[in-house]
C-alpha atoms as one frame of an Amber mdcrd trajectory, in Angstrom:
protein
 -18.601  36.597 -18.338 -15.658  37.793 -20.571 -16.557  40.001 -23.417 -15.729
  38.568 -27.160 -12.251  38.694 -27.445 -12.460  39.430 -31.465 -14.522  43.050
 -30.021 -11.610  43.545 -27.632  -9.193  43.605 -30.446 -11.439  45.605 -32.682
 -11.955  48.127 -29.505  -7.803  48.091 -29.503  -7.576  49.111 -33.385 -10.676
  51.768 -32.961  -8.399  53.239 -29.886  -5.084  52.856 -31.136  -5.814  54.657
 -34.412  -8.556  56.859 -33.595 -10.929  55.908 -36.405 -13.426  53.160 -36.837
 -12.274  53.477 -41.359  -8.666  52.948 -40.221  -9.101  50.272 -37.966 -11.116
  48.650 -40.734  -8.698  48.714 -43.141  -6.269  47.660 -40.672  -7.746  44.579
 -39.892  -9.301  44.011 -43.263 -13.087  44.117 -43.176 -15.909  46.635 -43.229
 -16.474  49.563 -41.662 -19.829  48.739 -41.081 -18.635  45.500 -39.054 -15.900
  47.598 -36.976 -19.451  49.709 -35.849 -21.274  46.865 -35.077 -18.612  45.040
 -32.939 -18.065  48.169 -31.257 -21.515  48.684 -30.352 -21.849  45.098 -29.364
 -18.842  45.137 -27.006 -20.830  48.406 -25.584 -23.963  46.707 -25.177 -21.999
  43.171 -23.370 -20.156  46.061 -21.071 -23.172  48.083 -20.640 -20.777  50.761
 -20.696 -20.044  53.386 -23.046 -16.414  53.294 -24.884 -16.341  55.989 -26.811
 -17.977  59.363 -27.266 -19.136  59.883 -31.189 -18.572  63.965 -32.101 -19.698
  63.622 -35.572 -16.928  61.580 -37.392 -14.803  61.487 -34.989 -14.382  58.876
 -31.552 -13.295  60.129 -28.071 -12.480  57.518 -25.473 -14.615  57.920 -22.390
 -12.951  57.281 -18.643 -14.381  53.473 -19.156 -12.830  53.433 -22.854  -9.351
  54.544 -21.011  -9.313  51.563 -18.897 -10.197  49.268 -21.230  -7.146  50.077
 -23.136  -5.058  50.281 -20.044  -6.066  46.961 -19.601  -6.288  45.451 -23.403
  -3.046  47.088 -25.147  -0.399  44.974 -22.821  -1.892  41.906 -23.458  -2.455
  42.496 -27.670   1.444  43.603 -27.759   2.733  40.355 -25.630   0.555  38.135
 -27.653   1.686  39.448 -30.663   5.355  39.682 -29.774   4.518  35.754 -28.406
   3.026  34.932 -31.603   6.148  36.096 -33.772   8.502  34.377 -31.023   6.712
  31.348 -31.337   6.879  31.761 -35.320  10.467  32.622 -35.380  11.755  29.009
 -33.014  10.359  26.974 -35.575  12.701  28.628 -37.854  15.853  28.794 -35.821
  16.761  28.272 -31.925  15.219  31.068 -29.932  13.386  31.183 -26.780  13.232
  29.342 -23.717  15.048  26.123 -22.929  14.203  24.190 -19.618  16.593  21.599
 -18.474  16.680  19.244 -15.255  20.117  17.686 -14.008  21.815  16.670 -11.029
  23.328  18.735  -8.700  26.761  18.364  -8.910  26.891  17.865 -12.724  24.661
  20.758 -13.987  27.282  23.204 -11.973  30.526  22.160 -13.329  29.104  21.365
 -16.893  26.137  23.187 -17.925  27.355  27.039 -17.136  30.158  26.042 -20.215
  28.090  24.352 -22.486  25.311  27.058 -22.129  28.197  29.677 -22.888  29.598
  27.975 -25.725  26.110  26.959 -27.455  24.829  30.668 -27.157  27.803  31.508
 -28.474  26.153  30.333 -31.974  22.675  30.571 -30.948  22.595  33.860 -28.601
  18.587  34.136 -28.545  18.287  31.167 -26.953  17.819  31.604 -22.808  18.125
  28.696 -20.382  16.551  27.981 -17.138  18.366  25.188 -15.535  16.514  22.837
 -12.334  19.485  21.043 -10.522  17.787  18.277  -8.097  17.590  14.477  -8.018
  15.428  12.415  -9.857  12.548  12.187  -7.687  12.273  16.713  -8.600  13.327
  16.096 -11.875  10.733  13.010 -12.793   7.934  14.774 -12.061   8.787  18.304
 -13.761   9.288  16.498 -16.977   5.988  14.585 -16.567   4.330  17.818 -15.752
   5.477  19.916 -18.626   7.307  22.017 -16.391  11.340  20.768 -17.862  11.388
  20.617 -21.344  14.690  17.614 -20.566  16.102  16.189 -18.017  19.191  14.751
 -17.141  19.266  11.981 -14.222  21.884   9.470 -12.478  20.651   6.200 -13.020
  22.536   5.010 -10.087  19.929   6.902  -7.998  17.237   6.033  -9.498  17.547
   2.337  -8.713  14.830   0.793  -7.108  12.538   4.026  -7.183   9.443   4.732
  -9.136   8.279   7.908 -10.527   4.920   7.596 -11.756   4.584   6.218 -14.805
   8.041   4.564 -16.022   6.660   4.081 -19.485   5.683   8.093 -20.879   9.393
   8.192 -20.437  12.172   7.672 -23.106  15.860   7.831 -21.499  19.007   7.382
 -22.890  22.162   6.922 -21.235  24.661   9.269 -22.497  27.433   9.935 -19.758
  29.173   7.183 -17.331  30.889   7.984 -14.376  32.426   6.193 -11.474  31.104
   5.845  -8.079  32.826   4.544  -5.067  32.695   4.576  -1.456  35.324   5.870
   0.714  36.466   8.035   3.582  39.389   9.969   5.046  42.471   9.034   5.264
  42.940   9.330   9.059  39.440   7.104   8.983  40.220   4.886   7.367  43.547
   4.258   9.790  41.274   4.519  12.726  38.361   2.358  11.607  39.039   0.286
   8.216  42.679  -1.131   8.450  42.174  -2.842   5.520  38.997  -4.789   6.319
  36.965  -4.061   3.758  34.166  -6.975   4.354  30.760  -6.346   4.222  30.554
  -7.108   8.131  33.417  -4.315   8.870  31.860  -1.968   6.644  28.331  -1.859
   7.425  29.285  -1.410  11.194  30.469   1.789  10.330  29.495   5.267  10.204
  28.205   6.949   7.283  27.551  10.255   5.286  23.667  10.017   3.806  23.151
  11.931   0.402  19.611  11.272   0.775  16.999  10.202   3.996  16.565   7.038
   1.974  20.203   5.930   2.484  19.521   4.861  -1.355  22.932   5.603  -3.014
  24.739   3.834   0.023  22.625   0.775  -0.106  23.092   0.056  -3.684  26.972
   0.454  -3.245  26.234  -2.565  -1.015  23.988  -4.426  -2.931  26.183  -3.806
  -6.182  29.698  -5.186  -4.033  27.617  -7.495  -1.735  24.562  -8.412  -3.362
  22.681  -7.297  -0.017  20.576  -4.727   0.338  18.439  -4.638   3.268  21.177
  -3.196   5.376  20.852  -1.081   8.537  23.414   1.263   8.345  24.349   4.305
  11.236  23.638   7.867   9.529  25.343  10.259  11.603  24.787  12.796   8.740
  22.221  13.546   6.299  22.718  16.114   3.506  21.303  17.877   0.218  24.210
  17.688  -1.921  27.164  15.549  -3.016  29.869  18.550  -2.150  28.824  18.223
   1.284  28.983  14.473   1.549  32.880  14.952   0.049  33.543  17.504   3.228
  32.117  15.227   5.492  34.171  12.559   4.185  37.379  14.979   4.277  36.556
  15.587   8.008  36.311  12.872   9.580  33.032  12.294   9.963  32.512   8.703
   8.443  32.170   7.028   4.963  30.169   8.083   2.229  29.565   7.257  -1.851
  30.824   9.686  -3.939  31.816  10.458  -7.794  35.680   9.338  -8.164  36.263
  12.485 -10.394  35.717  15.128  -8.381  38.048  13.837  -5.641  40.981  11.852
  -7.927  43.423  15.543  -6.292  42.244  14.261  -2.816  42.788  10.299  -3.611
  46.590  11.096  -5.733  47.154  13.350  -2.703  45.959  10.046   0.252  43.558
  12.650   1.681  40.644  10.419   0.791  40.631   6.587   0.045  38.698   4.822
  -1.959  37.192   1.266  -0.672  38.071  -1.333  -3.126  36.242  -4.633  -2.862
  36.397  -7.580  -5.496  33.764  -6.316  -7.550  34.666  -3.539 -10.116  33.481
   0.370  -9.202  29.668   1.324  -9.737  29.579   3.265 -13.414  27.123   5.518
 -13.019  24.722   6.539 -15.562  23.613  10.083 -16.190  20.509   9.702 -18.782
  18.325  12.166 -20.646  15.422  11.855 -20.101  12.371  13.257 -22.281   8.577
  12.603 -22.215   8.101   9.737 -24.675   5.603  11.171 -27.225   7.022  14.869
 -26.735   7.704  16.083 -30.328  11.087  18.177 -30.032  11.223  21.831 -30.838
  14.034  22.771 -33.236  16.109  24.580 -30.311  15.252  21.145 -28.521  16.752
  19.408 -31.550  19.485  21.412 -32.193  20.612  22.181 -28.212  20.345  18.499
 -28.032  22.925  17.520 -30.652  24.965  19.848 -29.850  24.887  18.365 -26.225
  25.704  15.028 -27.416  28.121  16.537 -30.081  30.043  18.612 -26.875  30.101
  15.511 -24.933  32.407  13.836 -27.074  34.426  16.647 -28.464  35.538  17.429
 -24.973  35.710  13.888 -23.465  33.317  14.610 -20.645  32.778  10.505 -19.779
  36.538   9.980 -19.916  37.138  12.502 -17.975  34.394  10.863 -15.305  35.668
   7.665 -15.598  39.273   8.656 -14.831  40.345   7.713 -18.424  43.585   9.434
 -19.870
């Protein structure tokens, strides 16, 4: 059994200041009560704290410890307390953020700059994954926000669907396509649904999820068998794949629009317009926003416009 917390702070105040009067004025009550609590915290220990010389307290070996132990914990929680005070009167503390791979390295390490720029005692921890890491961290308490593609999460389930509110907030365009000296080789220009799905392909994910709704969005078919030759963790890798040789692959147009100006990669048109992809934020429902939430948030949405991140996804001068 743990011993009364209240004692252990009492035994801090006693040890700290040497003297059961100053203690007692410290914390505001009797003398009388600081001797009692003491005692009792003795008695609950069965161990002696303190050795009484007339007016005066000496810590024994057993007191010593108990300090040791006691005065880390009193100074975080009281450093924690006064943290905790000061973020509900501007942003300070912690902020812990979910987003896709690809996304959360080219934009977050500048918005994070800019925004502690004006708010420099807030700290960020930043999860980059897909949806089905990101889901359940926000669920769990363990993201404060997340940002997913909705493109991915097509079709999946991650728990619960309704303790979620998400917003869509950034678009981008998604298309399939392969190397130029592939597409020579393999496409030449037939771009049916036969051709294509007889071809080989770069997997994002075991799941072949992202290519199958590329072929259910152009096609309206998606029970198709397609020939992984390569399965991989992260979109920059399904773009060097693409770039050498290795087969087709879905990808975000705006990270390769050097590569498709240059003919290095091309893009697979079909009559159907490009998937727009939709990165979302995603919070717990009936979370109630802390004011760094709040204000990182708008400033989020704010920076999103100012520097015309979803035009610059979507190709749009």
């Amino acid at each position: 059994m743990l011993p009364d917390f209240n004692r252990l702070k009492i035994f801090y105040y006693i040890f700290s200041l040497k003297s059961v009067v100053a203690a007692a004025k410290e914390l505001h009550i009797t003398s009388s009560a600081i001797s009692q609590n003491l005692s009792k915290l003795e008695y609950e220990l069965k161990i002696q704290l303190f050795t009484r010389l007339h007016k005066k307290l000496v810590p024994t070996s057993a007191g010593e410890q108990l300090f040791n132990i006691v005065e880390p914990f009193i100074k975080d929680l009281e450093q924690g307390i006064k943290n905790i005070k000061q973020a509900r009167q501007k942003p300070s503390g912690l902020l812990k953020i979910g987003s896709p791979i690809e996304f959360g390295k080219s934009y977050f390490p500048g918005i994070v700059a800019r925004f502690r720029e004006v708010y420099p005692e807030v700290i960020f921890s930043l999860k980059l994954g897909d949806p089905s890491e990101i889901f359940p961290m926000i669920a769990n308490g363990d993201l404060d926000f997340g940002l997913v593609d909705a493109f991915l999460t097509q079709e999946q389930i991650f728990g619960d669907s309704g303790i979620y509110s998400i917003e869509p907030l950034i678009e981008e365009e998604v298309i399939l396509a392969c190397s130029k000296n592939y597409y020579d080789k393999e496409i030449r220009g037939d771009h049916s649904f036969e051709n294509l799905a007889s071809k080989e392909f770069i997997s994002y994910q075991r799941t072949s999820l992202t290519l199958k709704n590329w072929f259910k969005h152009h096609f309206n078919k998606f029970s198709v068998n397609l020939n992984r030759v390569m399965t991989v963790d992260s979109h920059q890798a399904v773009i060097t794949g693409i770039t050498h040789n290795i087969g087709l692959g879905v990808i975000a147009s705006h990270i390769v629009q050097k590569e498709i100006r240059k003919n290095i990669i091309v893009p697979i048109k079909t009559s159907c317009q490009d998937v727009i992809n939709k990165i979302s934020l995603v919070l717990l429902q009936d979370k109630i926003p802390t004011r760094t939430e709040k204000t990182f948030l708008k400033y989020f949405k704010e920076d999103i416009l100012r520097t015309g991140t979803t035009k610059k996804y979507l190709n749009i001068s």
